[in-house]
N, C-alpha and C positions, 0 to 999 in steps of 0.2 A: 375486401381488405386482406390484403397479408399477414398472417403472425407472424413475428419475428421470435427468436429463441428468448429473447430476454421475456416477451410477454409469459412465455412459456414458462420458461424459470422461473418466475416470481408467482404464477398460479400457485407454482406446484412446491415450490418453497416456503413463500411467504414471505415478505416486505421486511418483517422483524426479525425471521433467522438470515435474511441477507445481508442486515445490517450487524449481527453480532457474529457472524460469519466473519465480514467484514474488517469489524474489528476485533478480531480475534487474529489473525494474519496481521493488521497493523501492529498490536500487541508484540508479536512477536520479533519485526522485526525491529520493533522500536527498543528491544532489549537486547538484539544483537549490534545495534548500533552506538547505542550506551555504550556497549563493551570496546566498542573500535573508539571513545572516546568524546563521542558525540553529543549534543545534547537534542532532545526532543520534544515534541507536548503534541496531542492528538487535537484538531481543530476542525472547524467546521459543523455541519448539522448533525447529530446523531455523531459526533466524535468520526467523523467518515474519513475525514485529511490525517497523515501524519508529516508532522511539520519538522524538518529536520537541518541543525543548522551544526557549520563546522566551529566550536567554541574559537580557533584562532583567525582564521578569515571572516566570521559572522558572512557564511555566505550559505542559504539557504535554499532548500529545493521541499517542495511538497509531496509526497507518495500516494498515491491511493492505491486500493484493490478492488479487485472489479471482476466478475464473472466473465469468462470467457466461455466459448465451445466446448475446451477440454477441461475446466476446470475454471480455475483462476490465477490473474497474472497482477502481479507491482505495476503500475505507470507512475514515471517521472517527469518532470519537466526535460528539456532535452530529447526527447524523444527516448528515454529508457524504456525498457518492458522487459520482465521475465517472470515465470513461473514463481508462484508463491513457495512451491517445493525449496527450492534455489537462494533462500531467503541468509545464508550468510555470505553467497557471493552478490548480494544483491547491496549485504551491509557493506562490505566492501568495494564495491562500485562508488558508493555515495562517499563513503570515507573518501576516495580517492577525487572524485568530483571536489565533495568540498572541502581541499587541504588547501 
């Protein structure tokens, strides 16, 4: 059998610093999103989703973060993805999405 990187990563991390990892990056960008007007609430197991909705359209899109090869990257619905670095152009994507 193959190991894949994630088995890897999670040996060598640990299941519960990849979860506050995790949300530590949603954390954050759920307060640059606040800023751009937005409303929020983190959802799911272990607070892993953050749920993020435009107050005037009520139209919503979910975020996660997720370990990649070089780090970690935001996935959206829509096919979004970018570097957690990236995280107020990332608010601003979603602002622009859900206006």
């Amino acid at each position: 059998m193959r190991t894949g990187w994630w088995v890897v990563m999670v040996s060598v991390v640990g299941v519960r610093e990849v979860g506050e990892v995790r949300r530590r990056h949603l954390a954050v960008l759920a307060y640059e999103v606040e800023a751009r007007g937005l409303r929020w609430r983190l959802a799911g197991p272990q607070e892993s989703v953050l749920s993020v909705v435009g107050p005037r359209t009520r139209r919503q899109v979910m975020v996660v973060a997720t370990p990649v090869a070089s780090g970690w990257s935001f996935l959206w619905s829509g096919g979004g993805m970018a570097d957690v670095g990236r995280v107020a152009e990332v608010a601003d994507r979603l602002a622009r999405l859900l206006a």
